[in-house]
NUDRENLUM-892889 format. One record per residue (C-alpha): x, y, z. Coordinates in steps of 0.5 Angstrom, whole numbers, plus 2048, in hexadecimal, padded with zeros to 3 digits. Layout:
! NUDRENLUM-892889
XYZ ...
END
This chain:
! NUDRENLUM-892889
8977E5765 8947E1761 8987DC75F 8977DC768 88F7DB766 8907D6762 8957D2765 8927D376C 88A7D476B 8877CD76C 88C7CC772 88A7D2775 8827D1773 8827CA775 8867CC77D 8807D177D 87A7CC77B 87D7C7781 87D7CE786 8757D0785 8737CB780 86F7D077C 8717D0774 86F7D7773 8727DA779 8787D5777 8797D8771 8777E0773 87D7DF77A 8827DC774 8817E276F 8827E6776 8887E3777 88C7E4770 8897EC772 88D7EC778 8927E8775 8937EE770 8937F3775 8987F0779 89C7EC774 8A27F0777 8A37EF77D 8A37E777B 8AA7E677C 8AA7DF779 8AC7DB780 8A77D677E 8A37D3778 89E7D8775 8987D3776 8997D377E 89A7DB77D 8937DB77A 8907D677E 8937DA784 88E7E0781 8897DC780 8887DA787 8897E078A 8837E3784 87F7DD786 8807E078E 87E7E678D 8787E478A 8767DF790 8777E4795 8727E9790 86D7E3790 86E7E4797 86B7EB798 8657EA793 8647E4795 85D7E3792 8577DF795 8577D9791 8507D778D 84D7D2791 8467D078E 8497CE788 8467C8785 84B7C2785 84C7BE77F 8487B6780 8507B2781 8507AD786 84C7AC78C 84C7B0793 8507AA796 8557A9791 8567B0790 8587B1797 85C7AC798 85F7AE792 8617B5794 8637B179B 8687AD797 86A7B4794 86B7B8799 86E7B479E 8747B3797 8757BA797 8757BB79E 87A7B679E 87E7B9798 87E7BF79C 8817BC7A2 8877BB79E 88D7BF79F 88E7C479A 8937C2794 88F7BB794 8887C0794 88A7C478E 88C7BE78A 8857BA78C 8817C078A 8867C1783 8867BA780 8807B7783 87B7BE782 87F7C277D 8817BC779 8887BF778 88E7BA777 8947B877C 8987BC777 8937C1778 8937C177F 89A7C1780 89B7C677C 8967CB780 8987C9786 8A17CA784 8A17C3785 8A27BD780 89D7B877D 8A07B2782 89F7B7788 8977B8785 8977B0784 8997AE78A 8967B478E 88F7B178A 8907AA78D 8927AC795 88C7AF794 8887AB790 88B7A5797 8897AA79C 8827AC79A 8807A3799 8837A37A0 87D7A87A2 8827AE7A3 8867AB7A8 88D7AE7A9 8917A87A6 8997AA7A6 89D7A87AA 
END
């Protein structure tokens, strides 16, 4: 297994960081993940590549974790001081601009979704995409730009 570790970890960490975008609790689902990894390493039965197995992991701990963060939820400070950045009007169209994009990028049908988020938040390769989607680095590339083509036109279903 840790010949897996070292092999699979930057994968794994860097599927992780695209899903919840926060470096420690990245780090603390992958160490999570080569746990459970270890616990259940014999009901692998090798009918796929180990890093779609661990991603496969991965995302179900990062599941879990969301739906925990669901029943606590807790209230979120307000009255935090921001720091000085841009203006009022400007920070507004800023985040405008950026939640009109997600928005967008949500709208994607699934695999297209996946792919935007891995590459675009989780700065993962198309060979690393394709090898946590079981596909290959072609598929990753092309799924990238149809979605990349989709997103300019506004979203807006182009396939014939």
């Amino acid at each position: 297994m840790e010949q897996a570790y070292q092999r699979h970890a930057r994968t794994v960490y860097k599927f992780l960081l695209a899903q919840c975008r926060d470096p420690g609790l990245a780090e603390e689902l992958t160490q999570e993940t080569f746990y459970q990894a270890v616990k259940s390493v014999d009901r692998f039965d090798g009918g796929c590549k180990v890093s779609v197995w661990l991603c496969q992991i991965a995302k179900h701990l990062w599941y879990q974790h969301l739906r925990k963060r669901r029943r606590e939820a807790p209230v979120p400070p307000e009255d935090l001081p921001e720091d000085p950045g841009p203006s009022a009007e400007e920070g507004l169209l800023e985040r405008e601009g950026r939640m009109d994009l997600l928005r967008l990028v949500h709208g994607l049908p699934e695999p297209q979704r996946e792919v935007v988020y891995l590459r675009a938040f989780g700065g993962l390769s198309f060979r690393e995409i394709g090898d946590v989607m079981g596909r290959t680095e072609t598929w990753a590339r092309v799924t990238f730009y149809r979605s990349k083509e989709k997103l300019r036109n506004g979203g807006a279903e182009d396939e014939k």
